[in-house]
C-alpha positions as CSV (number, residue, x, y, z in Angstrom):
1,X,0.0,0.0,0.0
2,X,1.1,3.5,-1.1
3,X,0.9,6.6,1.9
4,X,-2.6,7.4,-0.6
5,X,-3.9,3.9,0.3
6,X,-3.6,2.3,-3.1
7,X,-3.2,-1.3,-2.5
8,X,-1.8,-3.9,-5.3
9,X,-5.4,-5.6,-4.8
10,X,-7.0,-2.2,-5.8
11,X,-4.8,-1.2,-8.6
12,X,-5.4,-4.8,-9.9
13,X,-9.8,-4.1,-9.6
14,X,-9.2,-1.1,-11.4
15,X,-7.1,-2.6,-13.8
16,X,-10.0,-5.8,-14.4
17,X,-12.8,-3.4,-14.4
18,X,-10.8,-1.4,-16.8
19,X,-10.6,-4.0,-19.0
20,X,-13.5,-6.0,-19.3
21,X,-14.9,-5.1,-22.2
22,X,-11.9,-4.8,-24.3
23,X,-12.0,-8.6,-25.6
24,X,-12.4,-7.4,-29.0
25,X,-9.7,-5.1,-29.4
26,X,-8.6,-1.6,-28.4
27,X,-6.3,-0.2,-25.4
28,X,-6.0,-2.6,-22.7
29,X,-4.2,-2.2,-19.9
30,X,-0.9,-4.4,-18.5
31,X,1.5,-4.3,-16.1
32,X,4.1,-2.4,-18.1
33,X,3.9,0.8,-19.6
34,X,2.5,0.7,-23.4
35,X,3.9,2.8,-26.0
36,X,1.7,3.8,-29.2
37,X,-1.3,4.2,-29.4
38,X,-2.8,5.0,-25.6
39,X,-5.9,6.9,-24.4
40,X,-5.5,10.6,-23.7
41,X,-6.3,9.9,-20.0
42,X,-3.7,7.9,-19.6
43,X,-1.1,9.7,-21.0
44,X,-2.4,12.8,-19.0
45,X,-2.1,10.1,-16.0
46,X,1.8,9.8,-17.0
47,X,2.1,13.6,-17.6
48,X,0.6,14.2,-14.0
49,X,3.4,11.8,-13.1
50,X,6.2,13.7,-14.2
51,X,5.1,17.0,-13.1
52,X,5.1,15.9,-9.2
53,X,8.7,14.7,-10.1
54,X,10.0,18.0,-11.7
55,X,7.8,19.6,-8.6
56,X,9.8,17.1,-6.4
57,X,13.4,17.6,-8.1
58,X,12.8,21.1,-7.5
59,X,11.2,22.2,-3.8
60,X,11.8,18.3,-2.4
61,X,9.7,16.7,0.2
62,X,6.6,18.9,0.9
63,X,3.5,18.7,3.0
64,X,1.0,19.1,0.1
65,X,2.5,19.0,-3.4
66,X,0.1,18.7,-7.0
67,X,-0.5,15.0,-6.1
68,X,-2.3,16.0,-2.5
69,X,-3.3,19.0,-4.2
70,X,-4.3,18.4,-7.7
71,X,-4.8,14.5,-8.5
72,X,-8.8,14.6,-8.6
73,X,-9.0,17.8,-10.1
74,X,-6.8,16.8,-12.8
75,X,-8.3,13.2,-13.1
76,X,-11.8,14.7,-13.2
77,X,-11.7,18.3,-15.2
78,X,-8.5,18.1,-16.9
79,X,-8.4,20.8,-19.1
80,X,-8.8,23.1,-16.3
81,X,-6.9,21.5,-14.5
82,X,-3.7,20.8,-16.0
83,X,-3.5,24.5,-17.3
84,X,-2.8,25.5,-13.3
85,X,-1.1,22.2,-13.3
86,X,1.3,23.5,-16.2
87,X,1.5,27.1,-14.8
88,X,3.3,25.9,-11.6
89,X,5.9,23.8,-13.5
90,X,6.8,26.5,-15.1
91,X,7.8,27.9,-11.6
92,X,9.6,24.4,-10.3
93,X,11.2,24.3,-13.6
94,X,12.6,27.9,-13.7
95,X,14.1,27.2,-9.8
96,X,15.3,23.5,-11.0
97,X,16.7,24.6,-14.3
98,X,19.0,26.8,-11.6
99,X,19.8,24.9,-9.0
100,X,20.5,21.8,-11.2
101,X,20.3,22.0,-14.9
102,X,21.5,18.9,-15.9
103,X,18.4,17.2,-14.2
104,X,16.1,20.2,-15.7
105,X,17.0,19.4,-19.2
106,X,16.2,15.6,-19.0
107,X,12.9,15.9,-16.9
108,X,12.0,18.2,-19.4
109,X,13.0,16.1,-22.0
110,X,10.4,13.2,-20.3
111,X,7.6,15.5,-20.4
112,X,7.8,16.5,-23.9
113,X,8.1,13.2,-25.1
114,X,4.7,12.0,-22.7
115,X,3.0,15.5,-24.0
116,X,3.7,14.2,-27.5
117,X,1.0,11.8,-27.6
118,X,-1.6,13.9,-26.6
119,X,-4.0,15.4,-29.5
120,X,-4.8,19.1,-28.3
121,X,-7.9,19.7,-30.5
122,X,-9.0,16.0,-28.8
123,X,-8.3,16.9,-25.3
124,X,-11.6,16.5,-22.9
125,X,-13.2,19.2,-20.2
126,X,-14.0,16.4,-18.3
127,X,-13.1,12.7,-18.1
128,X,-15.7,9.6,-17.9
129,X,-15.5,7.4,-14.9
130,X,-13.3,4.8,-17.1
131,X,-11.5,7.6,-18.1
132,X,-10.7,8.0,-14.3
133,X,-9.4,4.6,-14.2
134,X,-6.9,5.0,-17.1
135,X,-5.7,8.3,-15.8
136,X,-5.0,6.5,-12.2
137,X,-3.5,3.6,-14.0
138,X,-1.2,5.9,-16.4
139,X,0.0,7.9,-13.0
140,X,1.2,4.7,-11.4
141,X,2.5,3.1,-14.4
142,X,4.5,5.9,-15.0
143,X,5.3,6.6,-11.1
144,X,6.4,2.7,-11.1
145,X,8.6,3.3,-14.0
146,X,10.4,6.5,-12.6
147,X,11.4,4.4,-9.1
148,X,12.4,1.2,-10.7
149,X,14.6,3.9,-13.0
150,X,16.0,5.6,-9.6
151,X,16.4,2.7,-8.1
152,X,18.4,1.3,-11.0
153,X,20.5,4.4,-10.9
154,X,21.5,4.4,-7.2
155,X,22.0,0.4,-7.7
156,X,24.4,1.4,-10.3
157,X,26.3,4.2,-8.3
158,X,27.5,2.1,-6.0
């Protein structure tokens, strides 16, 4: 269980409930993170991903960052909300790009490639409940695949 109370068993119902009526074709969704062809939610899901860890990189550990702040908002209204969403990272990214540029560039580099797959003139006001699901399930795809990454990288450090 995550400090949000996601469990594995309730990541796993979403995931099944998700899915059930995808037997004949379209965006299912697996363990691992799929390139291609993936719903706007949840890329938006991975996008909301990487902004808490550019808003992380830049201020560290806070008592209520866009994930405490922002995650239903931008799961439920997200053209609204990712607009605010996008106006702080400009802020975190102007005080990373400072303090450690290096890491700047290649977060930024992250996020441009996520933002890529997102059709602007097909981006919702609002999202459907299974929408919802495949926004939570993007954010902790992506979330999963930026730990095993810094986990990798400290492995390899020492």
């Amino acid at each position: 269980m995550d400090k949000y109370g996601v469990t594995a068993d309730r990541a796993a119902l979403i995931k099944l409930i998700l899915n059930r009526h995808k037997k004949g074709g379209g965006f299912v969704i697996t363990e691992t993170i799929e390139e291609g062809n993936r719903p706007v939610a949840y890329v938006c899901g991975q996008i909301f991903a990487k902004l808490e860890s550019i808003q992380y990189a830049a201020l560290k550990d806070l008592n209520a960052g866009i994930r405490e702040r922002y995650f239903t908002y931008a799961m439920t209204s997200p053209a609204s909300a990712f607009g605010r969403i996008f106006n702080l990272n400009s802020k975190h990214f102007t005080k990373l790009k400072s303090d450690r540029p290096g890491l700047a560039v290649t977060l930024d580099k992250e996020l441009q490639e996520l933002c890529k797959d997102v059709d602007i003139n097909g981006f919702p006001a609002t999202f459907s409940l299974e929408q919802q699901g495949q926004f939570a399930i993007g954010y902790y795809h992506q979330r999963q695949k930026q730990f095993n990454s810094s986990t990798k990288n400290k492995t390899e450090e020492e």
